[in-house]
C-alpha positions in Angstrom: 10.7 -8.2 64.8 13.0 -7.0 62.3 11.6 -5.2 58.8 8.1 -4.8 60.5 5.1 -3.3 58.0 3.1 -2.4 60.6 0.9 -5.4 59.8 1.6 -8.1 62.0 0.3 -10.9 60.3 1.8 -10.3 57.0 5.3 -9.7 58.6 4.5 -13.3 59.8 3.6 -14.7 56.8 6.5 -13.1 55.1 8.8 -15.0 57.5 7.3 -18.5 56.5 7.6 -18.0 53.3 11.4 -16.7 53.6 11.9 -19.8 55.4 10.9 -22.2 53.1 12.9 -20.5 50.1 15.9 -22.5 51.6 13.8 -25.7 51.6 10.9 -28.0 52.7 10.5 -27.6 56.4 8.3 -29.4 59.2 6.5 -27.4 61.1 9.2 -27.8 64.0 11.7 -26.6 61.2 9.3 -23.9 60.6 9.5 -22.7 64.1 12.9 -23.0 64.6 13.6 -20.4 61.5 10.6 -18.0 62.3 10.6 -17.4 66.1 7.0 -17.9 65.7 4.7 -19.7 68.3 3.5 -23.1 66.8 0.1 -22.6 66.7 0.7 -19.9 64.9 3.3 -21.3 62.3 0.9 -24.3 61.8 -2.3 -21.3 61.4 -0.5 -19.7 58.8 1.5 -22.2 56.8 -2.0 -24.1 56.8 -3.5 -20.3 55.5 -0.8 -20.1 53.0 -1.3 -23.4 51.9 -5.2 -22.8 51.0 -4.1 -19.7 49.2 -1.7 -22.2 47.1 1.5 -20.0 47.9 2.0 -22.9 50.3 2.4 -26.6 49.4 3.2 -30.2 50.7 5.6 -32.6 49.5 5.7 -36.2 49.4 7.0 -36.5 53.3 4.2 -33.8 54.4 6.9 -31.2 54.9 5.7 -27.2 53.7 7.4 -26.2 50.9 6.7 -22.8 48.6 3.5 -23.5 46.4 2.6 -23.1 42.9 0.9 -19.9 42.7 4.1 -17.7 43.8 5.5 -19.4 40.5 2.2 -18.3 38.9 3.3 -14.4 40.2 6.6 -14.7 39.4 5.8 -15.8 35.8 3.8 -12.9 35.5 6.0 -10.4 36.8 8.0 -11.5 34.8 6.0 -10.9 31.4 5.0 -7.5 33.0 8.9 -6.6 32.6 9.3 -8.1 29.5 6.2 -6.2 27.9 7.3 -3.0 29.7 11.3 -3.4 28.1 9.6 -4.7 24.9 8.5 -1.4 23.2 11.7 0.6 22.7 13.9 -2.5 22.3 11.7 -3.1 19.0 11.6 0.0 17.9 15.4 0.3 18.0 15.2 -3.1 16.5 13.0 -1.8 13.7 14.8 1.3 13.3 18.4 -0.1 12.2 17.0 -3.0 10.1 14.2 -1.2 8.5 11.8 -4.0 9.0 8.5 -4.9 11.0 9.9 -6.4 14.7 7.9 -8.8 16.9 8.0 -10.5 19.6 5.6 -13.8 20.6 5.4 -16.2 23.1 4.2 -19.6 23.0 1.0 -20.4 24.4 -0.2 -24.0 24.2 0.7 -25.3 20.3 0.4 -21.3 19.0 2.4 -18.4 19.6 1.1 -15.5 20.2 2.2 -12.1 19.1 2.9 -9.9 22.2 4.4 -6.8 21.3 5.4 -5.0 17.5 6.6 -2.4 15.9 5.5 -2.0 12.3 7.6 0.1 9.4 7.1 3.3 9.4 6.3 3.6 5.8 6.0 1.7 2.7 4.6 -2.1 3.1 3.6 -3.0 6.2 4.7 -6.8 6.9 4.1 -6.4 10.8 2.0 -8.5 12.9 -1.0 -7.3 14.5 -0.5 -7.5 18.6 -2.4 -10.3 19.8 -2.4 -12.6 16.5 -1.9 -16.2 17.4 0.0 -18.0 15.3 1.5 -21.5 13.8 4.1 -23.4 16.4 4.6 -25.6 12.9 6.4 -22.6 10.9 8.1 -19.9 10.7 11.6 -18.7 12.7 10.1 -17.3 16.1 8.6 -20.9 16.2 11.6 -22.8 15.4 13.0 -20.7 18.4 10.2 -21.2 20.8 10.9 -24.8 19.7 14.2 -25.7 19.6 15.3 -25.6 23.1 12.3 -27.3 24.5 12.3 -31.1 26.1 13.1 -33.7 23.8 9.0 -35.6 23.9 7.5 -31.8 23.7 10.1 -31.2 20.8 9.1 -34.8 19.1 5.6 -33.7 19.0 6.2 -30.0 17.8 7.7 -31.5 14.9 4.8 -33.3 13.6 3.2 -31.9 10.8 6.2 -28.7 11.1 8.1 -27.1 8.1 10.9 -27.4 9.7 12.9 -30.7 10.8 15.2 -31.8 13.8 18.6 -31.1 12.1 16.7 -27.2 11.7 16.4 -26.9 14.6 19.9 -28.4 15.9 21.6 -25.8 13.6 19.2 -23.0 15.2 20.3 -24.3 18.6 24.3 -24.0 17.4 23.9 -20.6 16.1 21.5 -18.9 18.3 19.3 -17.9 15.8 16.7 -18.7 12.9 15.6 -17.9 9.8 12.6 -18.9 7.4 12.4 -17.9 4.1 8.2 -18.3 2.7 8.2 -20.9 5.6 4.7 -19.4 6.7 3.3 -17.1 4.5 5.0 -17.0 0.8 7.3 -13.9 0.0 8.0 -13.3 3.6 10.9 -13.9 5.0 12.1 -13.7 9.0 14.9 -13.7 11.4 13.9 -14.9 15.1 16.3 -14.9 18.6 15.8 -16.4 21.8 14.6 -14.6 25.0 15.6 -16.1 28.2 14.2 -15.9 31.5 15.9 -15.9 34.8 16.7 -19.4 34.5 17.6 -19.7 31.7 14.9 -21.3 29.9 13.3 -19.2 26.3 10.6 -17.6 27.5 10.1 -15.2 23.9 11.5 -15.1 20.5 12.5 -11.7 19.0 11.6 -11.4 15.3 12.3 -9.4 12.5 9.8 -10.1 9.3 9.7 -8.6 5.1 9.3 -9.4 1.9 12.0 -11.9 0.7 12.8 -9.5 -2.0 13.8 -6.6 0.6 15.3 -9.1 3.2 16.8 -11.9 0.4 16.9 -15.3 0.9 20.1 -14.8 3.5 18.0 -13.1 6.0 20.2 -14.4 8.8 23.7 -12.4 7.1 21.5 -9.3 7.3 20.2 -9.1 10.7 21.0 -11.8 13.0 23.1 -10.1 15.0 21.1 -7.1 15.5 17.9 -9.3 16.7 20.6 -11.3 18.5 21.4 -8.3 20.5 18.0 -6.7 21.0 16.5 -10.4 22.6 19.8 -10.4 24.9 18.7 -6.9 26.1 15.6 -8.3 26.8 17.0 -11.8 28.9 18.7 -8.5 30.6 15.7 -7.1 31.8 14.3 -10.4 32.8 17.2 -11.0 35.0 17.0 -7.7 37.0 15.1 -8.0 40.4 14.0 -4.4 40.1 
C-alpha cells in the first residue's frame, strides 16, 4: 500500500476517509476505491462512524462526519490565533490605536486576540471579553454577511439597522462612532475563512476625539488589509 505509516490500521482508515472526500459511497463503492477487504471496509467505516468522523446520509450511504468539520474549524482558529499577533501589532503600529480581533460566539463576540497602545490611553480590549452582537463595527461585520432569518433576528433590539449593514456589505468595512460605549469610536473588517464565509472581524478602537467621527477615511484601508492578510493565512493548507 502506497504512503504506508507503519500502522496499518490507520493507513486503512486514511483510505476511507480519502474516499469519501469525493462523495457518499456504499460500502461496495467503498471497496471499489480502497482495495480493502469488505469486512474490513464495513469494520472501519462503522469504527469511524462511532468516532463521528464518519456519517450516513438519507439513502444509508457513508459520507465524511461532523467532527472532521469540528477539527477543521479548529485548526483553523489555531492559524488564525497564531497569524493574529503580529498582524495587530503592525495594525496598531501604523494607526496608533488599540487593534482587536473577535469572533462571534452564540449572540456575543468574543475578543480573541489585541494589541493595546503602547502609551497614553489605553482604549484596548481585554482578550477574552465577550461582547454585544447589537453594537459596535466588529458586530455589524460579524453580522452583515450572515443568512438573511439569523440576520432578521441580530437586528432586534441592534444600533444599527439593515440599510447599515447593506452599506457595510458594499464597502467592505464598518464603522461606529459612541455606538457601544460613548466617546469611542471603531473601524472593523471582515476575516474570511477558506470558504469564504467571515469567520473574524478585525478592529481598530479610540476615543472619537483622536479617531474623529470619519473613522472609516482614517483607517479602513489599513484594517482592510491587515483582515485580508489574515483570510490569507486561513486559506494556506500549511
Amino acid at each position: 500500500m502506497d504512503n504506508s505509516s507503519g500502522v496499518g490500521v490507520l493507513d486503512k482508515a486514511a483510505l476511507v476517509l480519502s474516499a469519501l472526500e469525493s462523495g457518499p459511497a456504499t460500502l461496495a463503492g467503498l471497496v471499489a476505491a480502497t482495495g480493502l477487504a469488505r469486512p474490513t471496509a464495513h469494520r472501519l467505516a462503522v469504527a469511524l462512524e462511532h468516532h463521528r468522523m464518519v456519517a450516513r446520509d438519507m439513502q444509508g450511504r457513508f459520507i465524511l462526519g461532523p467532527r472532521l468539520a469540528e477539527l477543521a474549524a479548529a485548526a483553523g482558529e489555531d492559524r488564525l490565533l497564531a497569524t493574529a499577533g503580529p498582524v495587530l501589532t503592525h495594525l496598531r503600529d501604523i494607526t496608533g490605536e488599540s487593534a482587536q480581533l473577535y469572533r462571534r460566539q452564540g449572540d456575543m463576540r468574543i475578543c480573541v486576540a489585541a494589541a493595546e497602545r503602547l502609551s497614553g490611553l489605553r482604549d484596548t480590549v481585554p482578550v477574552g471579553s465577550t461582547l454585544t452582537m447589537k453594537a459596535g463595527s466588529s458586530a455589524q461585520i460579524l453580522m452583515a454577511w450572515e443568512e438573511p432569518e439569523r440576520l432578521h433576528r441580530g437586528l432586534q433590539g441592534a444600533r444599527f439597522t439593515a440599510t447599515a449593514l447593506s452599506g457595510v456589505r458594499r464597502r467592505g468595512w464598518a464603522q461606529s462612532i459612541g455606538e457601544r460605549e460613548p466617546g469611542v469610536a471603531s473601524v472593523s473588517a471582515p476575516v474570511r475563512g477558506p470558504s469564504n464565509r467571515v469567520v473574524a472581524a478585525v478592529s481598530v478602537s479610540g476615543p472619537i476625539e483622536r479617531l474623529t467621527r470619519h473613522p472609516g477615511r482614517m483607517h479602513a484601508q489599513a484594517i482592510i488589509d491587515s483582515a485580508a492578510r489574515l483570510s490569507e493565512a486561513l486559506r494556506r493548507t500549511g
